[in-house]
py3Dmol code that shows the C-alpha trace and the ligand (Angstrom):
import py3Dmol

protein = """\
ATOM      1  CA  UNK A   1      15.201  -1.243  27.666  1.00  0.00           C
ATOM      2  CA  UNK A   2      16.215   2.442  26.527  1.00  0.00           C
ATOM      3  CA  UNK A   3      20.085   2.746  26.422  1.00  0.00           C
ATOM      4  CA  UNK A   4      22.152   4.638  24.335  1.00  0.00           C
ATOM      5  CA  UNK A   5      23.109   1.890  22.035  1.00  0.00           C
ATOM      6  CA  UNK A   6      19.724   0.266  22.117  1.00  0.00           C
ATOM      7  CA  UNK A   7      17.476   3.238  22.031  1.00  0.00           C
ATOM      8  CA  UNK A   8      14.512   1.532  20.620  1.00  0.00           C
ATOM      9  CA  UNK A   9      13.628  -2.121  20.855  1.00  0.00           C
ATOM     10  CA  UNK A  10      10.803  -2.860  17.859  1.00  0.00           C
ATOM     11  CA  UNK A  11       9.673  -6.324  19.418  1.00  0.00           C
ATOM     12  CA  UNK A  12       8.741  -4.477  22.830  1.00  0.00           C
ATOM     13  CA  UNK A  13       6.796  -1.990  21.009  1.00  0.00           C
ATOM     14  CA  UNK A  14       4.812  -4.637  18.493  1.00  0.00           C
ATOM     15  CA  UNK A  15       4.101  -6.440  21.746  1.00  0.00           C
ATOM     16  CA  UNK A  16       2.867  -3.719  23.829  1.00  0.00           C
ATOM     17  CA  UNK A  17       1.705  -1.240  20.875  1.00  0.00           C
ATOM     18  CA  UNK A  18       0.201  -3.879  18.370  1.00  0.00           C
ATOM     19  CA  UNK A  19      -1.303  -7.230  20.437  1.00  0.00           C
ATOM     20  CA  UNK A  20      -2.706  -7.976  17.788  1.00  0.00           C
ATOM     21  CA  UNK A  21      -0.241  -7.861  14.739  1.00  0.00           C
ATOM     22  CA  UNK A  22       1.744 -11.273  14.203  1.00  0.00           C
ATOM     23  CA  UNK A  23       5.224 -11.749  13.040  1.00  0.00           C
ATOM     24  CA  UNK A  24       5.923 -14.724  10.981  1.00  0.00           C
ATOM     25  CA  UNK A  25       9.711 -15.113   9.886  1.00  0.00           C
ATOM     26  CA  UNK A  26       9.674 -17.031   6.209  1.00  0.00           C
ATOM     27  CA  UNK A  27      11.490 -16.904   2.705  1.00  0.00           C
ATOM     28  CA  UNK A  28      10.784 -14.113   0.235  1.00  0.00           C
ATOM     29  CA  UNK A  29      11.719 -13.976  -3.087  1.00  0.00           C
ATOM     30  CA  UNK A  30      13.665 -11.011  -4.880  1.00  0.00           C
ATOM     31  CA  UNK A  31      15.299  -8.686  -2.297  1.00  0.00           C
ATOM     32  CA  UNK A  32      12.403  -7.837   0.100  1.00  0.00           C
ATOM     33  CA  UNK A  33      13.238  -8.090   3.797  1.00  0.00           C
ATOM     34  CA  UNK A  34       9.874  -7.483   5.599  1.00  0.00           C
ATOM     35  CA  UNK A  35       5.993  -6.939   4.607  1.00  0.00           C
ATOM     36  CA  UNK A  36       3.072  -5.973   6.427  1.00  0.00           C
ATOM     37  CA  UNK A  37       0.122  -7.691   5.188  1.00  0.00           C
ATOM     38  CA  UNK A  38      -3.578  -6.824   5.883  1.00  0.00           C
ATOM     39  CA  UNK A  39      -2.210  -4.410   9.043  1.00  0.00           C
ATOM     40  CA  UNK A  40      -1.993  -7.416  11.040  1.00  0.00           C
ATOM     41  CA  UNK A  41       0.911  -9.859  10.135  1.00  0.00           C
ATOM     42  CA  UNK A  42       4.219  -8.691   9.353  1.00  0.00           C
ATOM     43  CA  UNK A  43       6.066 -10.888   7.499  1.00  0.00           C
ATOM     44  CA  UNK A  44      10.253 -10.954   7.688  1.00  0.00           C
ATOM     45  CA  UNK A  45      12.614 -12.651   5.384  1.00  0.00           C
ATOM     46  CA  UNK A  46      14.393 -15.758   6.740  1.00  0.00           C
ATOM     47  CA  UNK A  47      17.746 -16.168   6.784  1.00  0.00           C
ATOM     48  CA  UNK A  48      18.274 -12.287   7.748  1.00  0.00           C
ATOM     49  CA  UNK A  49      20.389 -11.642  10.416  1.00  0.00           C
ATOM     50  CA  UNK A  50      18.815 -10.264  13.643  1.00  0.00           C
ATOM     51  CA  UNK A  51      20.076  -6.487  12.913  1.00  0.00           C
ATOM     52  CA  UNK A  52      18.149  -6.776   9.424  1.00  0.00           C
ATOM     53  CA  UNK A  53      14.968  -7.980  11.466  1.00  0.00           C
ATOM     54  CA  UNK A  54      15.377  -5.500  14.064  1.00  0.00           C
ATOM     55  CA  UNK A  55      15.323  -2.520  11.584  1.00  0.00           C
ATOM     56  CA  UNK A  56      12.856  -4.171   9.150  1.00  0.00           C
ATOM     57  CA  UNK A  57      10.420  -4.624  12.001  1.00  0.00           C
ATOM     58  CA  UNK A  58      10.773  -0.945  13.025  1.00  0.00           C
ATOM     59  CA  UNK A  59      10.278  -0.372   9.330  1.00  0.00           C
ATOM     60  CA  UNK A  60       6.930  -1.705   9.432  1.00  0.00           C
ATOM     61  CA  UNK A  61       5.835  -0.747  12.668  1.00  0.00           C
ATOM     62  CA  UNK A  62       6.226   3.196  11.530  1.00  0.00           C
ATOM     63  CA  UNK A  63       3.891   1.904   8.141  1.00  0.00           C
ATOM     64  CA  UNK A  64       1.282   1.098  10.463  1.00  0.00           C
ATOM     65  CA  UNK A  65       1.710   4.086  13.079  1.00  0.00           C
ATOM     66  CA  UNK A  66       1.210   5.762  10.088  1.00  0.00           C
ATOM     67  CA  UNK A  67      -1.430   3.264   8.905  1.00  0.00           C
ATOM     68  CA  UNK A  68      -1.586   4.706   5.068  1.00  0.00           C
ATOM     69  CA  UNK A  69      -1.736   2.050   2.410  1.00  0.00           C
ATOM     70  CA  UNK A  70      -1.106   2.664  -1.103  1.00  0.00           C
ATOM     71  CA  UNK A  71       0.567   5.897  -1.795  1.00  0.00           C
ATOM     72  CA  UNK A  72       0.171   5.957  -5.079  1.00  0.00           C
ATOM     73  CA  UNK A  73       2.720   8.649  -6.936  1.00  0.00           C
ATOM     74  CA  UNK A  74       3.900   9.197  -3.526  1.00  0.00           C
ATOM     75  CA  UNK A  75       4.872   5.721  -2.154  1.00  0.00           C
ATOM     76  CA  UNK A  76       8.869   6.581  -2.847  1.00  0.00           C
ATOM     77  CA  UNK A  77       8.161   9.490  -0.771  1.00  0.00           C
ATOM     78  CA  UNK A  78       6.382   7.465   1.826  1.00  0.00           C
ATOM     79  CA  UNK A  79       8.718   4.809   1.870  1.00  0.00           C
ATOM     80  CA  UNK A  80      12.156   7.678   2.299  1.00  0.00           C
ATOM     81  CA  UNK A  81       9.700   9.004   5.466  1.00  0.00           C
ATOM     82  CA  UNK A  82       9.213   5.244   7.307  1.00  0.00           C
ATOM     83  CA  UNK A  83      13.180   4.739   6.419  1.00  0.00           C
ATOM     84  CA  UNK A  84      14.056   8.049   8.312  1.00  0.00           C
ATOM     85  CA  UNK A  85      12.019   7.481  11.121  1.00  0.00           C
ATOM     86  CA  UNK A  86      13.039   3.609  11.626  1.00  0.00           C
ATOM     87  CA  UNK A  87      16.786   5.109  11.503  1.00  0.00           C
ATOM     88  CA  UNK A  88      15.795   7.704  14.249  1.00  0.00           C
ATOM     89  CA  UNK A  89      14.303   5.095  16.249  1.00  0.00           C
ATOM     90  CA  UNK A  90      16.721   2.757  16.259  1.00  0.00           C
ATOM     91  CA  UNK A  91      20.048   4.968  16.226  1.00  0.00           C
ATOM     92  CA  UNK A  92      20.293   7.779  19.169  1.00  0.00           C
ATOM     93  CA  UNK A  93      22.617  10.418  18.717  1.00  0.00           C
ATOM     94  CA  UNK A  94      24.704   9.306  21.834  1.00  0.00           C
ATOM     95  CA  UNK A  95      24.926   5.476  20.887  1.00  0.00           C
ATOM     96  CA  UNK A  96      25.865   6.609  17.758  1.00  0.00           C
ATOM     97  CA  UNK A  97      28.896   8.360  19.223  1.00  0.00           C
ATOM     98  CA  UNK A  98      29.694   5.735  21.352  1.00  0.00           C
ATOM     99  CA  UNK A  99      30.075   3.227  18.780  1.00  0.00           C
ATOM    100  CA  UNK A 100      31.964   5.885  16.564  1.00  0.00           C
ATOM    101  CA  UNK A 101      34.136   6.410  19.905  1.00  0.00           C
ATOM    102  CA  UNK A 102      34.733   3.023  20.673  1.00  0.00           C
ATOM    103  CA  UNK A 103      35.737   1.609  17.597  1.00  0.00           C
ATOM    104  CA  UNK A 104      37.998   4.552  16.357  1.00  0.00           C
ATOM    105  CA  UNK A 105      36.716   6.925  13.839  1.00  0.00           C
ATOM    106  CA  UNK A 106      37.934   5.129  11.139  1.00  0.00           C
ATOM    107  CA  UNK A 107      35.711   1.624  11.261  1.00  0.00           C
ATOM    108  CA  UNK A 108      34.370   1.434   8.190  1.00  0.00           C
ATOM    109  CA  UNK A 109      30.085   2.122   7.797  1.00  0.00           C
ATOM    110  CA  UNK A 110      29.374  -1.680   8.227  1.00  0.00           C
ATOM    111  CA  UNK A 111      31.423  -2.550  11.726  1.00  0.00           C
ATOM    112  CA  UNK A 112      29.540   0.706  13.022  1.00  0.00           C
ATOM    113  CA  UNK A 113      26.475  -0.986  12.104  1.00  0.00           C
ATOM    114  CA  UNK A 114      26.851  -3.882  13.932  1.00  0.00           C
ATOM    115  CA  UNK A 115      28.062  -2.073  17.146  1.00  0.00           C
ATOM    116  CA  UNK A 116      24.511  -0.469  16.786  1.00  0.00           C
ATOM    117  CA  UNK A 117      23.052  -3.658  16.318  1.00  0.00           C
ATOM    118  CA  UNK A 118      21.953  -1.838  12.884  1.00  0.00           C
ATOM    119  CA  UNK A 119      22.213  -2.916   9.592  1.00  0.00           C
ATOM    120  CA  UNK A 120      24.540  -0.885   7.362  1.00  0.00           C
ATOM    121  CA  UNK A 121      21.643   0.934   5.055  1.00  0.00           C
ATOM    122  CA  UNK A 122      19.867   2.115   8.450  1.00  0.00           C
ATOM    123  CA  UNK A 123      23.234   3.527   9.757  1.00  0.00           C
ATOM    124  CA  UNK A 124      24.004   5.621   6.293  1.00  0.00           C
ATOM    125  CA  UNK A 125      20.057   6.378   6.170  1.00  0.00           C
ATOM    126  CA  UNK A 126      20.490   7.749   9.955  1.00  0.00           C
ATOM    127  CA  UNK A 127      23.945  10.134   9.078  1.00  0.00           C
ATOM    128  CA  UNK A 128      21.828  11.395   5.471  1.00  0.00           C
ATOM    129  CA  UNK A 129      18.990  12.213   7.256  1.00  0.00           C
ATOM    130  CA  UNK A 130      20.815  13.658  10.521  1.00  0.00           C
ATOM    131  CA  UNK A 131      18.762  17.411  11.130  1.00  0.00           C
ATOM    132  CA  UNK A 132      20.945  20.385  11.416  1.00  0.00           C
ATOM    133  CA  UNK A 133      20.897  20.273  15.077  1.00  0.00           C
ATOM    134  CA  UNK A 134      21.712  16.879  15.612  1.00  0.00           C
ATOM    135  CA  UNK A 135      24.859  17.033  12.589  1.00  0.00           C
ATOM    136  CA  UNK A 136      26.135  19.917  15.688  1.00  0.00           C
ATOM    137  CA  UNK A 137      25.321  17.787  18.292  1.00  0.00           C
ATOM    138  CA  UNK A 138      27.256  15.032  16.733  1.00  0.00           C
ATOM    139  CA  UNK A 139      30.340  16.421  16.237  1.00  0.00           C
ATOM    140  CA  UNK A 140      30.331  18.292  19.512  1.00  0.00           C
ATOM    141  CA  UNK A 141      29.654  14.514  20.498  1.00  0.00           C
ATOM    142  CA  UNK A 142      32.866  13.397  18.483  1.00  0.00           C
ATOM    143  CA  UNK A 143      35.037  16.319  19.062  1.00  0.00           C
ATOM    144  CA  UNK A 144      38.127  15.099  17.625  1.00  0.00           C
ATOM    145  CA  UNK A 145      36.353  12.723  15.105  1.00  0.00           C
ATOM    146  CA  UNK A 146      34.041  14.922  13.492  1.00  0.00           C
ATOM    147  CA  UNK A 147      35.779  15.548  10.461  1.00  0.00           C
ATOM    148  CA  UNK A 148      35.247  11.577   9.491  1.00  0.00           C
ATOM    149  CA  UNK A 149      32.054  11.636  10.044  1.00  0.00           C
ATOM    150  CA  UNK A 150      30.884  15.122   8.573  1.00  0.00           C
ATOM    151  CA  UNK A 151      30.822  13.126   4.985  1.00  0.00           C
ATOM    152  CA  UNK A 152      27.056  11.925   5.605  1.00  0.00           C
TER     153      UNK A 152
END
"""
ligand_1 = """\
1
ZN
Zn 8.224 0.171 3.534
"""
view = py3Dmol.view(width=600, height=400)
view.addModel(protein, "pdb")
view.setStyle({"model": 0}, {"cartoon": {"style": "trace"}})
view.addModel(ligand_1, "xyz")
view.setStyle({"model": 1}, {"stick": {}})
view.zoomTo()
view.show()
């Protein structure tokens, strides 16, 4: 299941991970894609595509790795963390130069995305939270087509 575009499959994990926690797939109002409820039933917005529900799942599987509830004052913090990590999880360094590869370094933010089988905010959330190490790796990764990405 671990390739370089696929680093990270969420509905493996729940299974194998989590027995226990449910997924139920239903509408939501406002603009909320997922929501884990009790720590056993995540919820997911209908009508998402299956990128959205493949990075909103990860989303909610780090909240209950890192099983804290309300955050109070620090649940923007909190919430920035699980985002980074879900990114990380889902986006390897190499599939992400692969995609960037393949498609020509100038494919705009949102046709990367779907190479990675991403949505677009976990792709920018992946090249803003890149670590030192990994911005070098990247480029070294991208040789030619660094300077296109170096923007994140
Ligand atoms: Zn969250």
């Amino acid at each position: 299941m671990t390739s370089p575009t696929h680093p990270y499959d969420p509905w493996r994990d729940l299974q194998e991970t989590w027995p226990d926690v449910a997924v139920v797939i239903e509408p939501m109002g406002g603009d909320l894609l997922g929501e884990l409820r009790d720590g056993r039933l995540i919820a997911l917005r209908a009508g998402t595509s299956s990128a959205q529900r493949r990075c909103t799942l990860t989303h909610e599987i780090v909240h209950l790795e890192r099983g804290l509830r309300d955050c109070g004052p620090w649940q923007e913090r909190e919430e920035a963390l699980v985002h980074a990590e879900a990114a990380r999880r889902l986006i390897s360094l190499d599939g992400l130069a692969a995609a960037v590869r393949s498609l020509g370094g100038e494919a705009p933010a949102s046709v990367v995305a779907q190479c990675l089988d991403v949505d677009t905010d976990t792709l920018t959330t992946r090249l803003r939270t890149l670590r030192p190490p990994e911005r070098t790796r990247l480029a070294e990764l991208l040789l030619g087509q660094r300077e296109l990405w170096a923007v994140a």
